[in-house]
NUVOLO-522884 format. One record per residue (C-alpha): x, y, z; residue in one letter. Coordinates in nm, 4 decimals, decimal comma. Each point is the difference from the previous one (the first is absolute). Layout:
N
         xx         yy         zz   rest
          X          Y          Z      A
...
END
This chain:
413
         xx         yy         zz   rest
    10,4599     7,7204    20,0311      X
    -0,1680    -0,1971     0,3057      X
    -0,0719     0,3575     0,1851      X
    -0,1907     0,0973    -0,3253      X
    -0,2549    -0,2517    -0,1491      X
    -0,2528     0,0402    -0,1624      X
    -0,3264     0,0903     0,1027      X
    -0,2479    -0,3353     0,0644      X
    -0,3115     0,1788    -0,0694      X
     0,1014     0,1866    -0,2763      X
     0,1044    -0,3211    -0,1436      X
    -0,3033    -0,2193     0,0391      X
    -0,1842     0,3196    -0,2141      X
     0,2451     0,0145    -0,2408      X
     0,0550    -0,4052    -0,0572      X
    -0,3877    -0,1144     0,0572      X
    -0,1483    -0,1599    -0,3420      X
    -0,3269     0,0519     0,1422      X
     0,0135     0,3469     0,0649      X
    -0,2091     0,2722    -0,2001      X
     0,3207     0,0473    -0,2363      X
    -0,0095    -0,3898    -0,0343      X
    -0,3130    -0,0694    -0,0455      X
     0,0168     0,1520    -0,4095      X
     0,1780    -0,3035    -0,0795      X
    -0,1721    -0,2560     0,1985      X
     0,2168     0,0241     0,2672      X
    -0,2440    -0,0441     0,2425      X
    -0,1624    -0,3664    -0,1540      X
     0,0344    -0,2962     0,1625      X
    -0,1154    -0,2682    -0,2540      X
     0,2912    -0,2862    -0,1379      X
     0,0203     0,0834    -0,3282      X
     0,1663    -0,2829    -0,1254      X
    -0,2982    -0,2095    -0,0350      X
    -0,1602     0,1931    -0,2641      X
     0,3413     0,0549    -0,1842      X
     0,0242    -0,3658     0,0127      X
    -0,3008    -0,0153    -0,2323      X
     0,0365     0,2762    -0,2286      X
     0,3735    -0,1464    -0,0541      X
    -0,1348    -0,3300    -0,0665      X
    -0,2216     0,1442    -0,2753      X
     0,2452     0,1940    -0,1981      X
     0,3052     0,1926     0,0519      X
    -0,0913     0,3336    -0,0884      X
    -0,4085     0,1200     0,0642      X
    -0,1521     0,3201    -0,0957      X
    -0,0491     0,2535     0,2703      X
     0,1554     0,1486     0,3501      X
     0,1870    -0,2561     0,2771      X
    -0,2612     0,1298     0,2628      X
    -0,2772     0,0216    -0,2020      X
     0,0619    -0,4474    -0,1381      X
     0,0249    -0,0231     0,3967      X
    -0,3516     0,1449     0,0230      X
     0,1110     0,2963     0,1870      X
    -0,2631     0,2592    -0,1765      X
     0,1116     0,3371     0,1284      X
     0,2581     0,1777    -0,1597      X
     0,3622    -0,0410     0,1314      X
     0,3654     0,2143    -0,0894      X
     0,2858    -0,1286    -0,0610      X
     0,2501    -0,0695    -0,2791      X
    -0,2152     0,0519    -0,3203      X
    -0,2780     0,0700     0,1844      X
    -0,2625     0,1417    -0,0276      X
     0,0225     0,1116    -0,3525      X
    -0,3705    -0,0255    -0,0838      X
     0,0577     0,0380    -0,4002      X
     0,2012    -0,2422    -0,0818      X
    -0,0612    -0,3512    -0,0605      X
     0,1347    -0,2211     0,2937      X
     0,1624    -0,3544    -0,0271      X
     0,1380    -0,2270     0,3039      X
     0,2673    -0,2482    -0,0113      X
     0,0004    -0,3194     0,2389      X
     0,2409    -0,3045    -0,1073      X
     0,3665     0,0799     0,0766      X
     0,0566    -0,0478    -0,3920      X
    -0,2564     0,2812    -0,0716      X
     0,1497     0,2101     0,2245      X
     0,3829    -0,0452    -0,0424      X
    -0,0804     0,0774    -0,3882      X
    -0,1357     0,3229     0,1027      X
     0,2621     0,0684     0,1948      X
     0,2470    -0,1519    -0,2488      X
    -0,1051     0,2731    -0,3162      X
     0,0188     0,3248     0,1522      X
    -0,0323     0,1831    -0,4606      X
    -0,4037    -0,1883     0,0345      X
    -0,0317     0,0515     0,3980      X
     0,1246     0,3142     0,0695      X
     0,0594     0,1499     0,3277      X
    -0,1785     0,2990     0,0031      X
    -0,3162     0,1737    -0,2917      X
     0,2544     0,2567    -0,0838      X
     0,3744     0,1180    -0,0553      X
     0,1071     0,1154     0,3185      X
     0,2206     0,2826    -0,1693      X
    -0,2867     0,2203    -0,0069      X
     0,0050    -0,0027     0,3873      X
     0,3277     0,0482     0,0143      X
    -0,0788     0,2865     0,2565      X
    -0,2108    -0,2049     0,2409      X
     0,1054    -0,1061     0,2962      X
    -0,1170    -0,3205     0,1520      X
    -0,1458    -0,2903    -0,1252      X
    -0,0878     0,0649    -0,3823      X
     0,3652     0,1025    -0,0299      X
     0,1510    -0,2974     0,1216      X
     0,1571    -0,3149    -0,1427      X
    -0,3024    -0,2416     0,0696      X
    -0,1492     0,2486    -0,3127      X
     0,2761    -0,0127    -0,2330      X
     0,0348    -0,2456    -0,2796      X
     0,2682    -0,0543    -0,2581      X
     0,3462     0,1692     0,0031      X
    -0,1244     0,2482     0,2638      X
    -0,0451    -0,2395     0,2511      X
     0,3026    -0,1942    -0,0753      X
     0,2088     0,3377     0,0191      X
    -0,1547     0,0990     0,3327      X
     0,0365    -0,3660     0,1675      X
     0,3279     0,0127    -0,0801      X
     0,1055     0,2585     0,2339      X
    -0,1559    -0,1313     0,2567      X
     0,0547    -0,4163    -0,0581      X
     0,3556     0,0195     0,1657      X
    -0,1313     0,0294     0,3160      X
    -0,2897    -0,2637     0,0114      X
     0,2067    -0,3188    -0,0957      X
     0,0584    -0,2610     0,1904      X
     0,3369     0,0822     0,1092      X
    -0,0890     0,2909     0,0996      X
    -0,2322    -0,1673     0,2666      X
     0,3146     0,0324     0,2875      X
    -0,0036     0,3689    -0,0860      X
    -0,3606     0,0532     0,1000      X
     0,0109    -0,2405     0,2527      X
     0,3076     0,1549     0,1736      X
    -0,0734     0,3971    -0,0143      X
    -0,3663    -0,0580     0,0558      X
    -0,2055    -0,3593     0,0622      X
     0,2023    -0,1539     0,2479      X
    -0,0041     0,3189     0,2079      X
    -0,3725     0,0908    -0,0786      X
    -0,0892    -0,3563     0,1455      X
     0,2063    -0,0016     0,3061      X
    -0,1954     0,3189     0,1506      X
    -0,2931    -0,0779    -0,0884      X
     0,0238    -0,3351     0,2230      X
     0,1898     0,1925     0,2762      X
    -0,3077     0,1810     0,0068      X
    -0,2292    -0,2991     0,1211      X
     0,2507    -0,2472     0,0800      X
    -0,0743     0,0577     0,3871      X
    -0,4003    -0,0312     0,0020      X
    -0,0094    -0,3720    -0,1006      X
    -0,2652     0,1290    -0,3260      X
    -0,0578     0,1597    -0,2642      X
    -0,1996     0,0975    -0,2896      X
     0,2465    -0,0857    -0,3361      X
    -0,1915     0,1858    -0,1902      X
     0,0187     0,3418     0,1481      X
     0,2791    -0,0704     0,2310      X
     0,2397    -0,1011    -0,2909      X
    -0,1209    -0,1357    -0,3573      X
    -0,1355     0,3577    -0,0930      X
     0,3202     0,1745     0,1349      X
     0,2052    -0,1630    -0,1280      X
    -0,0031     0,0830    -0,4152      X
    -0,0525     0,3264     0,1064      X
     0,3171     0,0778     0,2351      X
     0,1644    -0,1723    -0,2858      X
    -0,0812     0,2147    -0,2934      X
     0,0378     0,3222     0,1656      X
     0,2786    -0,1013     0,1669      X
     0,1378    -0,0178    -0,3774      X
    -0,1294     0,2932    -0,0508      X
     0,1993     0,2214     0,2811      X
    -0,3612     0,0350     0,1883      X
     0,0303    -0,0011     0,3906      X
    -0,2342    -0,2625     0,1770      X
    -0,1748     0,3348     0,1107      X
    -0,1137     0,0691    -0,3407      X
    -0,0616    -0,3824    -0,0964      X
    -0,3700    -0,0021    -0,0050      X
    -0,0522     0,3099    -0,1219      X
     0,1663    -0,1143    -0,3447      X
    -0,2112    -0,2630     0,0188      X
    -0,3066     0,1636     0,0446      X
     0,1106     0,2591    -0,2680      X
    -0,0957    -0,2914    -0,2651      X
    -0,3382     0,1469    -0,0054      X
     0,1994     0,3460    -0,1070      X
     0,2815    -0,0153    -0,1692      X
     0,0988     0,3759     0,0363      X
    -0,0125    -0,0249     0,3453      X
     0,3179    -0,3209    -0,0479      X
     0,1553     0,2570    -0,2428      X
     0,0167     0,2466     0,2506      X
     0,1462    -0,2359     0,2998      X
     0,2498    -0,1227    -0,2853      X
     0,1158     0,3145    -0,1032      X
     0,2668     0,1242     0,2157      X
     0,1066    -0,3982    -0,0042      X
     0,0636     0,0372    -0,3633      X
     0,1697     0,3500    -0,0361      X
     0,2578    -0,1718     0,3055      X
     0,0786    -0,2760    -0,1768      X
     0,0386     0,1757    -0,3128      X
     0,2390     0,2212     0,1986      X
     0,1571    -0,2804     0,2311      X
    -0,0657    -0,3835    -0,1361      X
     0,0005    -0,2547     0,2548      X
    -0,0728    -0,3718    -0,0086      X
    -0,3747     0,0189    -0,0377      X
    -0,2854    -0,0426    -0,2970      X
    -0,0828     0,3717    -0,0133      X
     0,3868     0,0316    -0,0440      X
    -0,0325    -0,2911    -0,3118      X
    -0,2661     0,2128    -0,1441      X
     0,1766     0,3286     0,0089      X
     0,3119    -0,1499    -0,1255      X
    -0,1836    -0,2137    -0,2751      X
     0,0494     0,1194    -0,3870      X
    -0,2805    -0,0364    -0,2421      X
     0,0933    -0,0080    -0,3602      X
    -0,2582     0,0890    -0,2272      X
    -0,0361     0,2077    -0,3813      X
     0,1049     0,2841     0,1893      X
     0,3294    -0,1117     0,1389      X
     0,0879    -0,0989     0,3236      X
    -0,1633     0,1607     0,2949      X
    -0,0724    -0,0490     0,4269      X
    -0,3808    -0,0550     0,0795      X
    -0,1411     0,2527     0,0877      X
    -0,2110     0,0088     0,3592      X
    -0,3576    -0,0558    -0,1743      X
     0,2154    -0,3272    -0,1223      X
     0,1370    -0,1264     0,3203      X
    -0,3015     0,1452     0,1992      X
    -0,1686    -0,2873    -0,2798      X
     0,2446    -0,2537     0,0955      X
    -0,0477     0,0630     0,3600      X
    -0,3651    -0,0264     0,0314      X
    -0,0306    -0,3002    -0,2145      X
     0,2332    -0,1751     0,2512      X
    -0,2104     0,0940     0,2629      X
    -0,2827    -0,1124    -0,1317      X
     0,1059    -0,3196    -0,1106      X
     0,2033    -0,0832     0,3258      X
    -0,1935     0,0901     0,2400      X
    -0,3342    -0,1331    -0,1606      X
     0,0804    -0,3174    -0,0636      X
     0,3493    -0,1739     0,2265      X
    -0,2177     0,0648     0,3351      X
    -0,2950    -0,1838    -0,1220      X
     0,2135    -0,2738    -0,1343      X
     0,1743    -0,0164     0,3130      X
    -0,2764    -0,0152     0,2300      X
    -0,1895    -0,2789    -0,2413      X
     0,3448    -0,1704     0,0473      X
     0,0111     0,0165     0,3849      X
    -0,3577    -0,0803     0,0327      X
     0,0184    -0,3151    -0,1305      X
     0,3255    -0,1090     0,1198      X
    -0,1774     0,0738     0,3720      X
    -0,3073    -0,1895    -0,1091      X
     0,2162    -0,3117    -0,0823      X
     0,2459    -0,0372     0,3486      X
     0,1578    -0,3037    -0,2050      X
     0,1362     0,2021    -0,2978      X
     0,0842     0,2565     0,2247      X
     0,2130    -0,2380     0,2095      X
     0,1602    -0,0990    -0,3074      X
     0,0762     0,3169    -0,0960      X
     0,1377     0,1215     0,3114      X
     0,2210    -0,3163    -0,0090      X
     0,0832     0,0825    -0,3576      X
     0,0349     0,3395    -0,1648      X
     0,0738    -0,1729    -0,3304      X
    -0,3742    -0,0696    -0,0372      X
    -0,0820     0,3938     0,1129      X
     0,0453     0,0601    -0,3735      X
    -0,2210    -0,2830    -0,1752      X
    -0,2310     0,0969     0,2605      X
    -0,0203     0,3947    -0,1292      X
    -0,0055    -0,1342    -0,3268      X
    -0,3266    -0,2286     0,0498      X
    -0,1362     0,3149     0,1737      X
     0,0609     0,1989    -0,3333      X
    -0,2072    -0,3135    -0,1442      X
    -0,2640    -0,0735     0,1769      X
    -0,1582     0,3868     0,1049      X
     0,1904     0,2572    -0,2106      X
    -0,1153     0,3403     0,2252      X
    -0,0597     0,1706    -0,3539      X
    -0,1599    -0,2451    -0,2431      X
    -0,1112     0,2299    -0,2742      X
     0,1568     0,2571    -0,1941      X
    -0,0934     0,0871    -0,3677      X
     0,1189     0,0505    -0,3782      X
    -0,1518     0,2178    -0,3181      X
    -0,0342    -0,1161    -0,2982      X
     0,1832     0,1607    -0,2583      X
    -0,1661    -0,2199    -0,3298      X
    -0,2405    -0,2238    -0,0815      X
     0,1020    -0,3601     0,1140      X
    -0,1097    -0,3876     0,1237      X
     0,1115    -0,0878     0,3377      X
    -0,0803    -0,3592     0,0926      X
    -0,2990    -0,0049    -0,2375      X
    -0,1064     0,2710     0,0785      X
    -0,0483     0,3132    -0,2601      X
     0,1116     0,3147     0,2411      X
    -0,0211     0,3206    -0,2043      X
     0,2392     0,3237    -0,0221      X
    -0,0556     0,2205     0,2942      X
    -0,1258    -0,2607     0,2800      X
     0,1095    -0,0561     0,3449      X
     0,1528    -0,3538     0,0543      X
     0,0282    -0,1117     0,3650      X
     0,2606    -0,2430     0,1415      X
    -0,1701    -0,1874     0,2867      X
     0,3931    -0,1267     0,1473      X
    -0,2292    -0,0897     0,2584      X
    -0,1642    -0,2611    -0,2083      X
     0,3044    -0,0883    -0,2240      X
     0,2294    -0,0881     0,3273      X
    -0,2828    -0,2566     0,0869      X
     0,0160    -0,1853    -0,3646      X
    -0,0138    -0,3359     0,0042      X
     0,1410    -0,0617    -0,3109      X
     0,3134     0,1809     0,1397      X
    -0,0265    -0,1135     0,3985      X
    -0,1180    -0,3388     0,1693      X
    -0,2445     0,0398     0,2345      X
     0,0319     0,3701    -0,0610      X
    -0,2006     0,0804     0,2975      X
     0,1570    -0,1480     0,2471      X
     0,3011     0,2111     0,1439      X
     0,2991    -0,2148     0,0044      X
     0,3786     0,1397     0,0202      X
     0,1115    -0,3445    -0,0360      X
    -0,1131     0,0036    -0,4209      X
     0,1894    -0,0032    -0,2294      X
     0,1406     0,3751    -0,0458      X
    -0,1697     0,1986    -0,3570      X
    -0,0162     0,3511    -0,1217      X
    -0,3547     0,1850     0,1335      X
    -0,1752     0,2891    -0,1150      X
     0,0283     0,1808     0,3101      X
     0,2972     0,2682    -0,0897      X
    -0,1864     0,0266    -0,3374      X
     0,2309    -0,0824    -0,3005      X
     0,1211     0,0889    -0,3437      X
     0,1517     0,3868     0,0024      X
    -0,1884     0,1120     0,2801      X
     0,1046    -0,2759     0,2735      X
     0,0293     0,1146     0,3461      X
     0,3104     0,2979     0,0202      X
    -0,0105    -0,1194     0,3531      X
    -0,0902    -0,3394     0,0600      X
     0,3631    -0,0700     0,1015      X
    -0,0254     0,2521     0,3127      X
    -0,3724    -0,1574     0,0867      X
     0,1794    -0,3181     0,0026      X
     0,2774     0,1292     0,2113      X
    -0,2220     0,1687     0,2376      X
    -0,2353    -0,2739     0,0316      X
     0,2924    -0,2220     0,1022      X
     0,1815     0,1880     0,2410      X
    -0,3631     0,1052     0,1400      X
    -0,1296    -0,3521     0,0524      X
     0,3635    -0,1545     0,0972      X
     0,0618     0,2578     0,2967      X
    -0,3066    -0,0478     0,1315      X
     0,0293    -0,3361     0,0848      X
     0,3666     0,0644     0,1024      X
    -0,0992     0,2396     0,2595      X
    -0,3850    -0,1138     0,1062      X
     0,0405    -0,3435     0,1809      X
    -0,2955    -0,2070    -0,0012      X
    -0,2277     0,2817    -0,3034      X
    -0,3358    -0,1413    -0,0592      X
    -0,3253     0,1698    -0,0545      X
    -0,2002     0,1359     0,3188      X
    -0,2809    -0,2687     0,1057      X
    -0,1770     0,2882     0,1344      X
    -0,0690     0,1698    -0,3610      X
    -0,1472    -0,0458    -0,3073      X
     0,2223    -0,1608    -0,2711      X
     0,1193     0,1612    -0,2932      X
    -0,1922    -0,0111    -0,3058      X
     0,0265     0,1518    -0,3744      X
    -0,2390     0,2391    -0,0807      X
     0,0378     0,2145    -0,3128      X
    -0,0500    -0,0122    -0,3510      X
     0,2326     0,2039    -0,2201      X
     0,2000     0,0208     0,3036      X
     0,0742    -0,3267     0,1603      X
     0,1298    -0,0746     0,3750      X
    -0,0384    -0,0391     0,3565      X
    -0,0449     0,2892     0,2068      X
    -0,0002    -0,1390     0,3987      X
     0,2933    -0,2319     0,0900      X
    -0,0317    -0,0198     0,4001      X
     0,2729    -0,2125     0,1075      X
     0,1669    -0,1163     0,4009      X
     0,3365    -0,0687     0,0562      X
     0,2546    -0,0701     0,2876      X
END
């Protein structure tokens, strides 16, 4: 794998929040926007309008829910506010319509982030299995551990680097299509597909008619294999179904562990203490993920319709709004977290918002973990001495819908 990386500047276009692509949902803002979630919490858990628009951002933004100019729009901001939400998927519902009458779609509308109900437990199920957390070794083994090592062979000679591009962005990615039966060749150009879906259905393709033919020890090969019982009997999925699957993995994976990781690694580098103590220590590698997760979640909105009238924290929402879950806000509660905005690994370990909850909780917040870990751990295994480069700028968050850090210049040797 070392003779074929990936290519850096491709990358940096790709995995830049403030890029063009970016910039539609705040990606390229700068502002902390805890302050002002702070407040709004403090006045109420739930507040009419748009995340963004309460942060008095006032140009329009897309995202989860958004824009959806004719519908009423509701926010949520205490963690109780929001794990209710999450908590009554028959009130909050996970898409405005039944995703049966897509069934023909391929992409995002068709997959399981839109179903609801017995359809998305049926489809989960097929695909559950392979996300839990003893299934971490598998991922790590066939994929992570191997993904990580070449990336660092790759700059392990030039005494720096640039985490971001030279290995938090990569990494997700060589993962998922390396599940997927995709050379490293083709890596990026699954990735990029995101903004086409046809164009990953055509790439998967001849992946899927192999495995249907020859089954191996991958995902694609789990998909092909899986059985769906429905009215109709028992039947395979089809390619628009796994083609679904596929590219909501993608999405998910490679939009969100990267950030998380690079949030992760910034501050770790920005406090040489804890990172001591973690290199001394793998033990507290995990709590300090898990803070991570916390304190800057990379996606700390996502959204729920309203399928009837009903009162959410006081608050009258009618049949046929948008409700928002600020996790950003809720992981910050006070009422949950001491000093909520401080980030310390050493608290005492609770539940956060940041894989979501309820149905819809993170497929593959176990991998993230895994990958996270075995990211962060190797590093300091192989890079004597890692600290960020006195000669750049630090890292800092920018984004909005999109959280993380997207410049981690570090030294080592």
């Amino acid at each position: 794998m070392t003779d074929n990386l990936l290519d850096r500047d491709r990358i940096k276009e790709l995995f830049d929040l403030r890029n063009a692509v970016g910039a539609w949902n705040g990606g390229d803002l700068t502002d902390d926007p805890h302050p002002r979630w702070h407040e709004l919490r403090e006045n109420g858990g739930v507040h009419p309008g748009t995340v963004h628009g309460l942060s008095g951002i006032d140009t329009d933004l897309f995202w989860h829910g958004l824009p959806e100019p004719d519908r009423q729009h509701f926010s949520t901001f205490s963690f109780a506010a929001c794990d209710e939400v999450h908590r009554n998927p028959d009130v909050f519902a996970s898409s405005p319509a039944a995703t049966d009458e897509n069934r023909n779609e391929i992409g995002f509308e068709l997959s399981m982030l839109m179903m609801g109900g017995v359809q998305h437990r049926r489809y989960r199920a097929l695909v559950q299995p392979s996300f839990v957390p003893a299934k971490a070794k598998w991922w790590i083994e066939k994929w992570i551990d191997e993904t990580v090592h070449a990336l660092i062979d790759s700059f392990e000679h030039d005494g720096r680097a640039e985490l971001n591009v030279d290995f938090c962005a990569a990494i997700p990615v060589l993962t998922i299509t390396g599940s997927f039966g995709v050379d490293v060749a083709r890596a990026l150009d699954i990735r990029e597909s995101l903004r086409d879906p046809a164009a990953m259905a055509e790439i998967l393709a001849p992946i899927i008619q192999a495995r249907r033919e020859n089954p191996t020890d991958d995902l694609i090969s789990v998909l092909t294999e899986a059985e769906l019982t429905d009215e109709d009997g028992t039947h395979r999925l089809s390619d628009d179904e796994i083609n679904s699957f596929s590219y909501l993995l993608m999405a998910a994976g490679s939009g969100t562990t990267w950030k998380q990781m690079g949030t992760t690694l910034a501050l770790l580098l920005q406090r040489p203490d804890l990172l001591a103590a973690v290199r001394d220590d793998r033990n507290l590698l995990r709590a300090v993920i898990e803070e991570s997760l916390r304190w800057e979640p990379t996606d700390p909105m996502f959204s729920r319709w309203v399928t009837r009238d009903t009162e959410l924290h006081g608050v009258q929402i009618p049949k046929g709004s948008v409700v928002h879950i600020c996790l950003g806000s809720g992981n910050r509660d006070p009422l949950r977290w001491e000093r909520p905005d401080e980030f310390d690994p050493y608290r005492p370990a609770k539940p956060s918002l940041a894989f979501g909850g309820g149905a819809h909780i993170c497929l593959g917040m176990h991998v993230a973990r895994a990958e996270m870990n075995v990211g962060i751990s190797a590093l300091l295994d192989r890079l004597p001495n890692l600290r960020l480069d006195p000669d750049a700028e630090p890292p800092q968050l920018v984004g909005f819908y999109e959280r993380g850090v997207m410049d981690i210049p570090v030294v080592f040797g």
